[in-house]
LUMFI-299054 format. One record per residue (C-alpha): residue number from 1; residue in one letter; x, y, z. Coordinates in steps of 0.1 Angstrom, whole numbers, plus 5000, padded with zeros to 4 digits. Example, Ala and Ser with C-alpha at 12.3 -4.5 7.8 and 13.67 -1.06 7.14 Angstrom:
BEGIN
<atom num="1" residu="A" xx="5123" yy="4955" zz="5078"/>
<atom num="2" residu="S" xx="5137" yy="4989" zz="5071"/>
//
This chain:
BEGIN
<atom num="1" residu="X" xx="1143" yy="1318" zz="5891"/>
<atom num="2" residu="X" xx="1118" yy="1312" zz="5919"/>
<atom num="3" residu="X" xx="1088" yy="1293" zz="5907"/>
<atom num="4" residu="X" xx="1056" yy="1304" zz="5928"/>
<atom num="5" residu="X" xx="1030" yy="1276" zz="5935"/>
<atom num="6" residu="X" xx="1004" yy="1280" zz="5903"/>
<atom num="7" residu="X" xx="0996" yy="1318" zz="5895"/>
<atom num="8" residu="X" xx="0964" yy="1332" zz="5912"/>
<atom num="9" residu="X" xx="0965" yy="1366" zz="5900"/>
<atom num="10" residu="X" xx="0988" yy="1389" zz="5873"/>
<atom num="11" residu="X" xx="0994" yy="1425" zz="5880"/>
<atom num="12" residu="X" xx="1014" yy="1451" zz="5861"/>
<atom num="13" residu="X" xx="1041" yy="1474" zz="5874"/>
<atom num="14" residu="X" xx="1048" yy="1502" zz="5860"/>
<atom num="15" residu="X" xx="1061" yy="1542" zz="5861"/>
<atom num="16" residu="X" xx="1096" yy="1525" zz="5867"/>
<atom num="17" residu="X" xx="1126" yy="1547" zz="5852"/>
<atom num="18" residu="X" xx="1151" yy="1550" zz="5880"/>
<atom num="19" residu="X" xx="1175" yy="1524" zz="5893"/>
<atom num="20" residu="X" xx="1157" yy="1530" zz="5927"/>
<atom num="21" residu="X" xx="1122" yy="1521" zz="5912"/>
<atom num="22" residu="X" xx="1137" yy="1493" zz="5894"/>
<atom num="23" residu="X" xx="1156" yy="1473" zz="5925"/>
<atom num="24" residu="X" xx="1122" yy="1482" zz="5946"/>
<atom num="25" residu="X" xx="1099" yy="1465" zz="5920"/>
<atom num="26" residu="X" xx="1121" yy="1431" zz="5913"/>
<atom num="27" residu="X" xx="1125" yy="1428" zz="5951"/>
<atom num="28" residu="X" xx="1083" yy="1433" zz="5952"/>
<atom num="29" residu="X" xx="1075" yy="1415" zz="5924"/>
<atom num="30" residu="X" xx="1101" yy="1386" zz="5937"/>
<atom num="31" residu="X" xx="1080" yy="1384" zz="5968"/>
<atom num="32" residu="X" xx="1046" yy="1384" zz="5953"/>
<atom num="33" residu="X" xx="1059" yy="1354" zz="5931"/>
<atom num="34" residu="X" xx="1063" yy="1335" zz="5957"/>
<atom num="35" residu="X" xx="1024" yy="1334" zz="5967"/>
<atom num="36" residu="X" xx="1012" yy="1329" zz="5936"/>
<atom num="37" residu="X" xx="1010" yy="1364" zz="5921"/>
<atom num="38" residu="X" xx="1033" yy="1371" zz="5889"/>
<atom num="39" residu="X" xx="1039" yy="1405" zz="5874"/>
<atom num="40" residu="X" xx="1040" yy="1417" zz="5841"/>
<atom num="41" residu="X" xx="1061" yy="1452" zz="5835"/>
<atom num="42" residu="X" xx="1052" yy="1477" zz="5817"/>
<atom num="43" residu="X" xx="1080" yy="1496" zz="5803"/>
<atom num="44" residu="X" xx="1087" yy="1527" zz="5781"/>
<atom num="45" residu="X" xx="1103" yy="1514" zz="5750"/>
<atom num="46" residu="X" xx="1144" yy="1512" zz="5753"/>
<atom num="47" residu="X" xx="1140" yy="1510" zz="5790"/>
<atom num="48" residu="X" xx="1174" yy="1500" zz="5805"/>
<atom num="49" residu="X" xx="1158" yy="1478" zz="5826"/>
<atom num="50" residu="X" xx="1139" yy="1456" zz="5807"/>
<atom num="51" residu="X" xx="1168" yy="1429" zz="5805"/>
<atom num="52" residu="X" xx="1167" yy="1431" zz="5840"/>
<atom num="53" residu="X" xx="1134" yy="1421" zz="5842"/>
<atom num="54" residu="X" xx="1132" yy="1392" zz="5814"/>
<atom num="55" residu="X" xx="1165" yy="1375" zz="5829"/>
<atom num="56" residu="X" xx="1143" yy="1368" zz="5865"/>
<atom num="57" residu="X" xx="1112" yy="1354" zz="5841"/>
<atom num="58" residu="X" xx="1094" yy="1386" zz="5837"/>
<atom num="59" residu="X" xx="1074" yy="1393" zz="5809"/>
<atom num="60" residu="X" xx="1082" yy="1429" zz="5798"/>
<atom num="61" residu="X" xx="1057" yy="1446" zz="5777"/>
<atom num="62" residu="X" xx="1068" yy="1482" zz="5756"/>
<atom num="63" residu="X" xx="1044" yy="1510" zz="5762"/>
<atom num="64" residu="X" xx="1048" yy="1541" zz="5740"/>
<atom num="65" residu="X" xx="1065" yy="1562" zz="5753"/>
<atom num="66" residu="X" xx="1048" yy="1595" zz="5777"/>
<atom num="67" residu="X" xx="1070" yy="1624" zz="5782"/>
<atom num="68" residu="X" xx="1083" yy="1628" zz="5816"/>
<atom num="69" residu="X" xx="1092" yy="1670" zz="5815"/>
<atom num="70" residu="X" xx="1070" yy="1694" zz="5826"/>
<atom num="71" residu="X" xx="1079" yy="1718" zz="5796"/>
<atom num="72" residu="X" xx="1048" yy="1736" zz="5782"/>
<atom num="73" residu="X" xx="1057" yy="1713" zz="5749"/>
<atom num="74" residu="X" xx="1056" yy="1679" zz="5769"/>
<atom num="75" residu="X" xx="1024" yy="1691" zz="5788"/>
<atom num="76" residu="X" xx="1005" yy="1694" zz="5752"/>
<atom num="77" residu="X" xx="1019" yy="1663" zz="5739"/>
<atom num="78" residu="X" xx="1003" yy="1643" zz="5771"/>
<atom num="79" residu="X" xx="0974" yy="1657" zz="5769"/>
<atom num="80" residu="X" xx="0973" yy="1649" zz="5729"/>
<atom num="81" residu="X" xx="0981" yy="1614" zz="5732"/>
<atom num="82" residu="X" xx="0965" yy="1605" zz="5762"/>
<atom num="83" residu="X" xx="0930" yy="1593" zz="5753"/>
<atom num="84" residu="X" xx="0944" yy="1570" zz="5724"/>
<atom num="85" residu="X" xx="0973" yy="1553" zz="5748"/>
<atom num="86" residu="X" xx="0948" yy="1548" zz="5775"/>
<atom num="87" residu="X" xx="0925" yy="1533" zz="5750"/>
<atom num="88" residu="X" xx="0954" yy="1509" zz="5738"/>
<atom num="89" residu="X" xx="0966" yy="1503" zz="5775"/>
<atom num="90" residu="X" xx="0927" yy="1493" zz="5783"/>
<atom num="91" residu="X" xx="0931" yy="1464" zz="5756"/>
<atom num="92" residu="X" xx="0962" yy="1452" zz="5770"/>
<atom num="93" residu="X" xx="0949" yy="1447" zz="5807"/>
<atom num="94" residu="X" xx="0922" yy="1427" zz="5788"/>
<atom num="95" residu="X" xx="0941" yy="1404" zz="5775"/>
<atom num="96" residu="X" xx="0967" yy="1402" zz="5803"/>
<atom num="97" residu="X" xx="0939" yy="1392" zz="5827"/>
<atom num="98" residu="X" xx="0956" yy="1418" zz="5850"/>
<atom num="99" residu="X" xx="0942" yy="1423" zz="5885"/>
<atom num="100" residu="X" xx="0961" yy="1448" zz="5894"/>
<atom num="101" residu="X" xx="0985" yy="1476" zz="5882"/>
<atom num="102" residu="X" xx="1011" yy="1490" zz="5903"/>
<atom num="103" residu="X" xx="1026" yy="1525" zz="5899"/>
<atom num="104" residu="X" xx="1059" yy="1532" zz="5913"/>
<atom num="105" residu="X" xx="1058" yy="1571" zz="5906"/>
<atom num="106" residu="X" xx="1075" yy="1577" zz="5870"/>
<atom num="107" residu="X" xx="1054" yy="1599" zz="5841"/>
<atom num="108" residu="X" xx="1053" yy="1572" zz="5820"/>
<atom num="109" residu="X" xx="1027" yy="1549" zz="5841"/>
<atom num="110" residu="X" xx="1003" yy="1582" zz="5833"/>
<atom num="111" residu="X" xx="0984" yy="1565" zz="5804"/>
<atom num="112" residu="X" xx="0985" yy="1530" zz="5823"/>
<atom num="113" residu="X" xx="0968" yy="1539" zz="5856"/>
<atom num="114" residu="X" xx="0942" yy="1562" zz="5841"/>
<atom num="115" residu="X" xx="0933" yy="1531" zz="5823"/>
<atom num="116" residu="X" xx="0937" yy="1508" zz="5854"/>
<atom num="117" residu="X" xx="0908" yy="1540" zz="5870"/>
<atom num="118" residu="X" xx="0883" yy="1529" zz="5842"/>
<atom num="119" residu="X" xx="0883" yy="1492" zz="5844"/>
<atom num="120" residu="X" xx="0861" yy="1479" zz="5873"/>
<atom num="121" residu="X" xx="0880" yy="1450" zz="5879"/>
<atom num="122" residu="X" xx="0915" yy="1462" zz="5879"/>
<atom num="123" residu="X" xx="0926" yy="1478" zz="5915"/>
<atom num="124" residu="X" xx="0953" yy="1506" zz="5918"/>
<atom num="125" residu="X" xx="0986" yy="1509" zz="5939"/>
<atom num="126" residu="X" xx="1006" yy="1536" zz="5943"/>
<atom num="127" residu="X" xx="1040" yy="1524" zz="5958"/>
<atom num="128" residu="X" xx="1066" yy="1558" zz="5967"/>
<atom num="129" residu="X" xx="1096" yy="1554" zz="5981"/>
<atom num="130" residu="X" xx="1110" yy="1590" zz="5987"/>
<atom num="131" residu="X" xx="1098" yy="1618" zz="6012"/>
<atom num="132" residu="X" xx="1082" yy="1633" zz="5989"/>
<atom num="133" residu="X" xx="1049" yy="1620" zz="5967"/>
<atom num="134" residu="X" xx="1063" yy="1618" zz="5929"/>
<atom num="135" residu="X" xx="1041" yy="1641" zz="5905"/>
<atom num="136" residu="X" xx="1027" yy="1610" zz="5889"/>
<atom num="137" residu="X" xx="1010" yy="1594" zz="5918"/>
<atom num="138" residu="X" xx="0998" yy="1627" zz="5933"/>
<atom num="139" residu="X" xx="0975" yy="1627" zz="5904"/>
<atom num="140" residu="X" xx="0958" yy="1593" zz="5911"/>
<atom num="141" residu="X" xx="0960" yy="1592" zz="5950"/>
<atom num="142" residu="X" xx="0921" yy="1595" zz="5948"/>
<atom num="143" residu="X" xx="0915" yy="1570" zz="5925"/>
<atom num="144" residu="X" xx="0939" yy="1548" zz="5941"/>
<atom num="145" residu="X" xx="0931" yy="1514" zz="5962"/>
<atom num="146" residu="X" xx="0959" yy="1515" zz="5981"/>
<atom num="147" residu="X" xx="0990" yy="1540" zz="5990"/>
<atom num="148" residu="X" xx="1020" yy="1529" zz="5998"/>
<atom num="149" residu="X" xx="1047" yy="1548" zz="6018"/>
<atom num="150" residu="X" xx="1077" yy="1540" zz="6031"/>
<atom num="151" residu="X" xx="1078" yy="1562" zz="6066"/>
<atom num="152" residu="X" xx="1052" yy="1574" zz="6088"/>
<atom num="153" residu="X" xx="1061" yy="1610" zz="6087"/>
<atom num="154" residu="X" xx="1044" yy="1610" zz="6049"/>
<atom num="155" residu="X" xx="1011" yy="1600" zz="6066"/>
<atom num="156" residu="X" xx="1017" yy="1635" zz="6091"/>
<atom num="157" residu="X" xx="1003" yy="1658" zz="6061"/>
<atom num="158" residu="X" xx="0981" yy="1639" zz="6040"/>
<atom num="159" residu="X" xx="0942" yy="1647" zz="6038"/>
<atom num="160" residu="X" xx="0917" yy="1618" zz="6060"/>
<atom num="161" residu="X" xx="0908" yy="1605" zz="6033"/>
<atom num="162" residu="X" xx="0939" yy="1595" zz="6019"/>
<atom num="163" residu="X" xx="0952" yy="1579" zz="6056"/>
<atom num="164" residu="X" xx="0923" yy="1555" zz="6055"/>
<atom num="165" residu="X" xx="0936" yy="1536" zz="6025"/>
<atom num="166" residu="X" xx="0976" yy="1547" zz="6033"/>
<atom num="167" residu="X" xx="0999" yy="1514" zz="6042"/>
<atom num="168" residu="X" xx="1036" yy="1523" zz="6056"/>
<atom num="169" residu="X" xx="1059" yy="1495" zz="6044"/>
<atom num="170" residu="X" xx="1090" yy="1507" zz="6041"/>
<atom num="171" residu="X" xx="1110" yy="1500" zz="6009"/>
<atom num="172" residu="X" xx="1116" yy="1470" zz="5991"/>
<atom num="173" residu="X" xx="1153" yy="1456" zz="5999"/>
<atom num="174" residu="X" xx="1173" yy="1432" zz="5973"/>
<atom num="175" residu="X" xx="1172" yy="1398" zz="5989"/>
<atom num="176" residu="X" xx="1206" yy="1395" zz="5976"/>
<atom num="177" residu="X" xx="1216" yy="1431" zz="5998"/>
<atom num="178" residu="X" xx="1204" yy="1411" zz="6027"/>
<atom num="179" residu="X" xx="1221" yy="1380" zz="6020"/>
<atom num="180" residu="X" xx="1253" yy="1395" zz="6014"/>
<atom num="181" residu="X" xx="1288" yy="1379" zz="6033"/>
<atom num="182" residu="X" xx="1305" yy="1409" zz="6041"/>
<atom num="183" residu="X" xx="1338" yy="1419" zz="6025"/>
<atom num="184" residu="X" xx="1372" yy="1410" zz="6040"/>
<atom num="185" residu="X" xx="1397" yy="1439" zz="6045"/>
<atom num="186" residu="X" xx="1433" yy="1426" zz="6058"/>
<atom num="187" residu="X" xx="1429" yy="1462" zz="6084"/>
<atom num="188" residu="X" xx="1425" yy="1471" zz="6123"/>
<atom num="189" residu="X" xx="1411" yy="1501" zz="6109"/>
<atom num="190" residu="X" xx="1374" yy="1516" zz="6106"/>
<atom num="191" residu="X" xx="1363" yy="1507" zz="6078"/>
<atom num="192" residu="X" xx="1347" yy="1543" zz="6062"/>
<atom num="193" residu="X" xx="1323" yy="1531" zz="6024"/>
<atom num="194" residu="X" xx="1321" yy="1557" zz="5998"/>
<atom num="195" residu="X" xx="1295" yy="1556" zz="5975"/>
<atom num="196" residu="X" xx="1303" yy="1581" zz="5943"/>
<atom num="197" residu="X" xx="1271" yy="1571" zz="5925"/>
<atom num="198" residu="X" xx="1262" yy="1580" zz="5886"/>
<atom num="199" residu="X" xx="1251" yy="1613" zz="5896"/>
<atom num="200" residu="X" xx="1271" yy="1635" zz="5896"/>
<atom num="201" residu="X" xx="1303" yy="1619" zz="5914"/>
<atom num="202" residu="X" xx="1327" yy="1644" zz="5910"/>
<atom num="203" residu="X" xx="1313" yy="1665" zz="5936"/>
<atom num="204" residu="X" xx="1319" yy="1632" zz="5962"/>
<atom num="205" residu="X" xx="1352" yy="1624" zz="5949"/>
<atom num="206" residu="X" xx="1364" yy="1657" zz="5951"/>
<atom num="207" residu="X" xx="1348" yy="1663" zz="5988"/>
<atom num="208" residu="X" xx="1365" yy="1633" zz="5999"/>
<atom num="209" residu="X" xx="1401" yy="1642" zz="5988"/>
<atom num="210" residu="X" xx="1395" yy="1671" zz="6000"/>
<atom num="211" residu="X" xx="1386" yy="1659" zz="6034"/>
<atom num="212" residu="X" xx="1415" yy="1635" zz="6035"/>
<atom num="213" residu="X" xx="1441" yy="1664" zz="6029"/>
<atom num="214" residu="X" xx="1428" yy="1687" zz="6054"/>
<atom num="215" residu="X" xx="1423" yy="1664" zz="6078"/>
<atom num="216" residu="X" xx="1451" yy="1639" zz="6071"/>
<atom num="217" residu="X" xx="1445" yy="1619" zz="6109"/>
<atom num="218" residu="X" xx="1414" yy="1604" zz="6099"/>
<atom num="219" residu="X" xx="1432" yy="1579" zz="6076"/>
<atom num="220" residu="X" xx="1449" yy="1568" zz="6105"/>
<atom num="221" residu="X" xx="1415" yy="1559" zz="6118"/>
<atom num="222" residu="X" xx="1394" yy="1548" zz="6084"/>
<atom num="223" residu="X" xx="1401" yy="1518" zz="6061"/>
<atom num="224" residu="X" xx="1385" yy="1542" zz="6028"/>
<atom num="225" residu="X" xx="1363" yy="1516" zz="6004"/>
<atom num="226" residu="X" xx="1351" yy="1534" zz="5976"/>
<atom num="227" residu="X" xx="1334" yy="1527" zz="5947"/>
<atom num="228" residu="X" xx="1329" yy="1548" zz="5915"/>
<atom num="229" residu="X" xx="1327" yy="1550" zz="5880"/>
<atom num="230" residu="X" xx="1348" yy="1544" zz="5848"/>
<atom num="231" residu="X" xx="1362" yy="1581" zz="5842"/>
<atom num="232" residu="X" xx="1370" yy="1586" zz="5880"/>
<atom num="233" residu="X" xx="1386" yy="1555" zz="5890"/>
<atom num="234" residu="X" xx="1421" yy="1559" zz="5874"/>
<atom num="235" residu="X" xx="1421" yy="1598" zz="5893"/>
<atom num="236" residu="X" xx="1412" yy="1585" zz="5926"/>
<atom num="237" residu="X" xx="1431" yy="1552" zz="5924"/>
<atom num="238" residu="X" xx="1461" yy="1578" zz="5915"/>
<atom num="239" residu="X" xx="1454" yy="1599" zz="5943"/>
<atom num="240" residu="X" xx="1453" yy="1576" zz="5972"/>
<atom num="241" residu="X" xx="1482" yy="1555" zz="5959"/>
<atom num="242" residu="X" xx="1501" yy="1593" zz="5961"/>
<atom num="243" residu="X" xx="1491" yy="1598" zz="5998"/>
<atom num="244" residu="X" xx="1500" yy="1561" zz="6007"/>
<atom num="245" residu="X" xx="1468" yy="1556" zz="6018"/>
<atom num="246" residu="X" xx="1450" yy="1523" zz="6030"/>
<atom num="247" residu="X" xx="1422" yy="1519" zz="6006"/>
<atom num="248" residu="X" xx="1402" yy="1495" zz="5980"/>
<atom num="249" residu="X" xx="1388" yy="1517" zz="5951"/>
<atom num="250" residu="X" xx="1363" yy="1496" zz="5924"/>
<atom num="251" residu="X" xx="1340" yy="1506" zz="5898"/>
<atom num="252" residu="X" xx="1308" yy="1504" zz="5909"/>
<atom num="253" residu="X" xx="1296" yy="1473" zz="5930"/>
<atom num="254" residu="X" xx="1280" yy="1442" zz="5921"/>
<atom num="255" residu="X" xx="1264" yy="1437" zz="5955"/>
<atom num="256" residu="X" xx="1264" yy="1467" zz="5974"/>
<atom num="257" residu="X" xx="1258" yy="1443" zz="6008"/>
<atom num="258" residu="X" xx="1292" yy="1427" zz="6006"/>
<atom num="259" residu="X" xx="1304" yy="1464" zz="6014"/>
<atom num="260" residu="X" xx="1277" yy="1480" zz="6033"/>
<atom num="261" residu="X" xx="1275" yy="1449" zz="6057"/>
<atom num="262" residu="X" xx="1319" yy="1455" zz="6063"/>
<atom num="263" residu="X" xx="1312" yy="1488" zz="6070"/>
<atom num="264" residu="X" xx="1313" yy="1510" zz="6101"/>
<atom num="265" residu="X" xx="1302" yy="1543" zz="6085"/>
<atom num="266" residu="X" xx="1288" yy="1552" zz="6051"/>
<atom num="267" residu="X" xx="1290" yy="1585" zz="6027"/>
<atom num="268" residu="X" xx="1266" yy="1578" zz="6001"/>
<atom num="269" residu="X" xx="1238" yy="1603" zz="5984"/>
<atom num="270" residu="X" xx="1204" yy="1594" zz="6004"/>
<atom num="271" residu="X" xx="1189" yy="1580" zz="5971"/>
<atom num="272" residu="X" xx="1158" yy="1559" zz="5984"/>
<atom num="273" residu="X" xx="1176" yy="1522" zz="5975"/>
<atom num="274" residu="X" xx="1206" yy="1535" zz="5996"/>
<atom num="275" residu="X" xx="1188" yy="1543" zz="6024"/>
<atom num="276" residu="X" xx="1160" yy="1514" zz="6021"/>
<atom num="277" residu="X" xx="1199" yy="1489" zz="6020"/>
<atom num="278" residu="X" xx="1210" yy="1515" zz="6048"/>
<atom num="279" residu="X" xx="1182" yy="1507" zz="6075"/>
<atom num="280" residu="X" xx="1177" yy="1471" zz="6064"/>
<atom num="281" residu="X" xx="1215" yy="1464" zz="6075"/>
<atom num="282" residu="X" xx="1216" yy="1494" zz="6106"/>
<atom num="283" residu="X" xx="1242" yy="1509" zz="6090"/>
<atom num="284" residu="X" xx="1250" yy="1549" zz="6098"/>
<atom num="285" residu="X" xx="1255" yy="1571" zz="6071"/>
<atom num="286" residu="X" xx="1265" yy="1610" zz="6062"/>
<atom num="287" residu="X" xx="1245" yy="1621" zz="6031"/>
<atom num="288" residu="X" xx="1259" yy="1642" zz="6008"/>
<atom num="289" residu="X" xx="1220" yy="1655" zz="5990"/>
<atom num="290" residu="X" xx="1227" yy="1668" zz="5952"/>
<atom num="291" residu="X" xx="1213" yy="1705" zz="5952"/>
<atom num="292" residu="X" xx="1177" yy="1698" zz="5949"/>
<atom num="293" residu="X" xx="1174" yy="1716" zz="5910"/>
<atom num="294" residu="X" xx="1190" yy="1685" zz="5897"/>
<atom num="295" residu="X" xx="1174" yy="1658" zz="5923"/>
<atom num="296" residu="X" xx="1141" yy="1669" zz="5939"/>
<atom num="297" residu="X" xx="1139" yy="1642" zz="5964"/>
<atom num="298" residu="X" xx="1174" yy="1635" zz="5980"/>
<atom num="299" residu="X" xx="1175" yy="1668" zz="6003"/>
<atom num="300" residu="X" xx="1140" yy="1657" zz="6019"/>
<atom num="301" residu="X" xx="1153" yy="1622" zz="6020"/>
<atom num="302" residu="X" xx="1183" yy="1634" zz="6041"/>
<atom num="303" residu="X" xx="1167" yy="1657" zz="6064"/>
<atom num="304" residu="X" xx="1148" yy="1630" zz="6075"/>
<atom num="305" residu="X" xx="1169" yy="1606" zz="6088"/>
<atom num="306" residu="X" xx="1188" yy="1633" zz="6104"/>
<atom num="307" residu="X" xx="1161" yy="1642" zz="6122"/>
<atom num="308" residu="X" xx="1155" yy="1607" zz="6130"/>
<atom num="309" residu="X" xx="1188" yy="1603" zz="6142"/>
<atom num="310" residu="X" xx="1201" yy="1572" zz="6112"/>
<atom num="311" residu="X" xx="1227" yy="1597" zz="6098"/>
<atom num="312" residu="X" xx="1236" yy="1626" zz="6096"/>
<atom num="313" residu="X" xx="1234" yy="1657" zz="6061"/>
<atom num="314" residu="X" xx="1258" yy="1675" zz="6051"/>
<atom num="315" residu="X" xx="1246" yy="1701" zz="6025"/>
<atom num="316" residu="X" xx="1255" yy="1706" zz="5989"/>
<atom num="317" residu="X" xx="1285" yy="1730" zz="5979"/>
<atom num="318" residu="X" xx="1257" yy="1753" zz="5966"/>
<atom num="319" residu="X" xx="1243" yy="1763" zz="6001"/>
<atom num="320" residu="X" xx="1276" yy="1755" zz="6023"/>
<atom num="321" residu="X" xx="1305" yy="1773" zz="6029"/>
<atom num="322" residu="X" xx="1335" yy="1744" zz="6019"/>
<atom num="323" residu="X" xx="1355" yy="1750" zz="6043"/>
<atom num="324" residu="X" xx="1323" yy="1746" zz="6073"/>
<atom num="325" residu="X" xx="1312" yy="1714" zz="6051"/>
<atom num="326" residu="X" xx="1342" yy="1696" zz="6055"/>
<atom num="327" residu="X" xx="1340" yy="1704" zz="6093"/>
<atom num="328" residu="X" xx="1313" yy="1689" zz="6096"/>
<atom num="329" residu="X" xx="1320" yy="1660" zz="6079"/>
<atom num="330" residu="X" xx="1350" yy="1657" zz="6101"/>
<atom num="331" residu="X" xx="1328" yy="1666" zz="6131"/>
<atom num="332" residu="X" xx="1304" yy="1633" zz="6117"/>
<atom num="333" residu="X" xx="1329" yy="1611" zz="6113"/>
<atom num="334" residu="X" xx="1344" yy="1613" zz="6147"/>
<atom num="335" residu="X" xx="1311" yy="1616" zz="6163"/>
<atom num="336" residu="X" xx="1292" yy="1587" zz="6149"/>
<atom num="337" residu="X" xx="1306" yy="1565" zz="6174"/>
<atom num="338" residu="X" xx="1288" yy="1578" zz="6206"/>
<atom num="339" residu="X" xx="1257" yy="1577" zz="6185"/>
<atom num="340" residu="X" xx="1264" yy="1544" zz="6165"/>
<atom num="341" residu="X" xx="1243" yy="1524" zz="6192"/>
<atom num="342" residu="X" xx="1209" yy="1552" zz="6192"/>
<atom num="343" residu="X" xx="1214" yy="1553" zz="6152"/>
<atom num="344" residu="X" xx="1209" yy="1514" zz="6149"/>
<atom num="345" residu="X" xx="1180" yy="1509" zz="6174"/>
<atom num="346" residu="X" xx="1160" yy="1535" zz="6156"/>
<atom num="347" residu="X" xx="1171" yy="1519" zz="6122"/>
<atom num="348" residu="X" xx="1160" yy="1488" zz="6136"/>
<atom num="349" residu="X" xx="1123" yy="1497" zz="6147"/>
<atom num="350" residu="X" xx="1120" yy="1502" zz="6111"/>
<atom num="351" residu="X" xx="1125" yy="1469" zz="6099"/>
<atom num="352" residu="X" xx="1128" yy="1475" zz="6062"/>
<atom num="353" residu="X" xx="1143" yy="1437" zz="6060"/>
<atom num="354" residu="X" xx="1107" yy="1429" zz="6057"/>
<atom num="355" residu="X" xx="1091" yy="1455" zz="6036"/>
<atom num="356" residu="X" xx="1082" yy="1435" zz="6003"/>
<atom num="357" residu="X" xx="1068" yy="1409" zz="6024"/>
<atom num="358" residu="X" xx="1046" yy="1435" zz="6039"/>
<atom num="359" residu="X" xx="1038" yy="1453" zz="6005"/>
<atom num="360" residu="X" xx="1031" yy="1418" zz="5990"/>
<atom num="361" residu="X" xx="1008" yy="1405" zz="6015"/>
<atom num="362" residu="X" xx="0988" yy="1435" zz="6015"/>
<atom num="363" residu="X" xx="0984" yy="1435" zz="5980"/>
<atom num="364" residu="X" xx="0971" yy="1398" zz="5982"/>
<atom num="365" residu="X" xx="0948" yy="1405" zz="6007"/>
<atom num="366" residu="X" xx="0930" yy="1427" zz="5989"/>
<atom num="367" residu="X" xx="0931" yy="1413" zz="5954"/>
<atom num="368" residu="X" xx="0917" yy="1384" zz="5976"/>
<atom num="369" residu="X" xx="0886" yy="1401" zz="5991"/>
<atom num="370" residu="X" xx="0879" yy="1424" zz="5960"/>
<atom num="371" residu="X" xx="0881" yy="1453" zz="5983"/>
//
């Protein structure tokens, strides 16, 4: 554990229910430690991540827990138990001597910044990391201090008055990510990282086999690294081993910077730590985007840095013919080496290497000058 040098202010983080929003606030709150501000973290009771949190020195706090659907049922529950968890939430910045609380987009940091909005002292940050403005911190951009977003392109469409108090700071990165030695592979070969994820990762697994039998030349080219979870592994260990093809299959990765600093090109779902790791280390990727009924923000995510020219999309089998798909992932991963040069530079004007020290000293600054 890093020790900071004597605390000068505490500030609570909250609205944090996604892996994503987890990695992004340790590698924040990580940063702000080291000049003197410690965080508190305000959880929904059961939270995954709350051993996460208490094993770097965190104090971890259980709030009740604020339903996250937008059912017509959830909708009348929030609106029934908001005044009394605001009420409670109001004591507990009391106490805490909090300065600040810092929302990170999840339905359950509802009740928290509404109280953070009636407390004079206490300022308000809204932190996004996707394309696209979570629900939650829609509803408090005008009672927020300070917005954080992680590209320009989000400040494009957003009202005046919102810009003035807007700060693009990319996304947090895991110092560890950074620090990563990268993986040795005993191959001449590209070396091609595939990222199944926990969402969904048959539809990856499957695509890649796929890909690999109708285009059998491109294991002559690509090392394959792929990582994925407990019920898949056996089946794609099986399958490679069948082929006689050069690979290293694991269940998910520690430190996904031992792999993503060995690699040459990426297929991965453009969740916003992936991408955030991504640009930090200039690596080019194909994202595969879940349809956007089961993720809202990948899609958005994706088209952007296509756009930008960091990767490339490839849509979801809902909206793509399979057959055209796996062309163009073909088409992608033979391509990628004419563009491997633009697709870097761009990743590196960026410079999301440095965006908690960018979020952190902004945050000081103005619990500093009270303003």
């Amino acid at each position: 554990m890093e020790n900071a040098i004597g605390t000068k202010f505490m500030v609570m983080m909250t609205g944090i229910n996604t892996r994503e929003q987890q990695k992004a606030a340790l590698s924040l709150a990580n940063a702000l430690r080291l000049r003197g501000t410690m965080s508190v973290f305000a959880l929904r009771t059961g939270s995954l991540f709350a051993k996460i949190f208490t094993e770097r020195g965190y104090e971890v706090l259980n709030v009740p827990c604020f339903p996250e659907s937008n059912s017509f049922f959830a909708n009348i529950i929030r609106t029934l138990k908001l005044q009394s968890y605001v009420q409670e939430v109001m004591k507990i910045l009391e106490i805490k001597s909090i300065s600040a609380v810092i929302g990170f987009g999840g339905m359950s940091a509802y009740p928290i910044l509404d109280a953070a909005t009636k407390m004079n002292k206490v300022k308000l940050f809204l932190i996004d990391e996707n394309l696209v403005v979570s629900k939650c911190n829609t509803n408090f951009m005008k009672k927020a201090d300070r917005i954080y977003f992680p590209f320009e392109a989000m400040q494009e469409h957003i009202d005046y008055e919102f810009y003035k108090k807007s700060f693009v700071a990319g996304i947090p990165v895991d110092r560890e990510v950074l620090k990563a030695e990268p993986a040795e592979f005993q191959t001449t070969k590209r070396k091609l990282v595939v990222l199944s994820c926990k969402k969904d990762p048959k539809d990856i697994n499957s695509t890649v086999r796929e890909l690999v039998t109708k285009y059998p030349e491109l294991t002559r080219d690509f090392y394959i690294i792929q990582e994925t979870g407990d019920r898949e592994i056996a089946a794609v260990q099986r399958f490679y081993d069948a082929n006689k093809i050069d690979h290293t299959c694991e269940m998910f990765f520690e430190n996904r910077g031992v792999y993503f600093k060995a690699a040459d090109m990426v297929i991965a779902r453009p969740d916003s730590d992936v991408i955030s790791e991504l640009i930090a280390l200039k690596k080019p990727a194909i994202y595969l985007p879940l349809p956007v009924d089961k993720d809202p923000y990948q899609k958005h995510n994706a088209v952007f840095m296509a756009k930008k020219s960091m990767g490339y999309i490839v849509e979801d089998v809902k909206s793509a013919n399979p057959g055209v798909r796996l062309r163009k992932l073909y088409s992608f991963l033979n391509s990628y080496v004419k563009n491997d040069f633009n697709m870097k530079k761009n990743m590196a004007e960026l410079d999301f290497e440095n965006s908690a020290n960018r979020l952190a000293d902004d945050i000081e600054k103005i619990l500093k000058s009270g303003k």
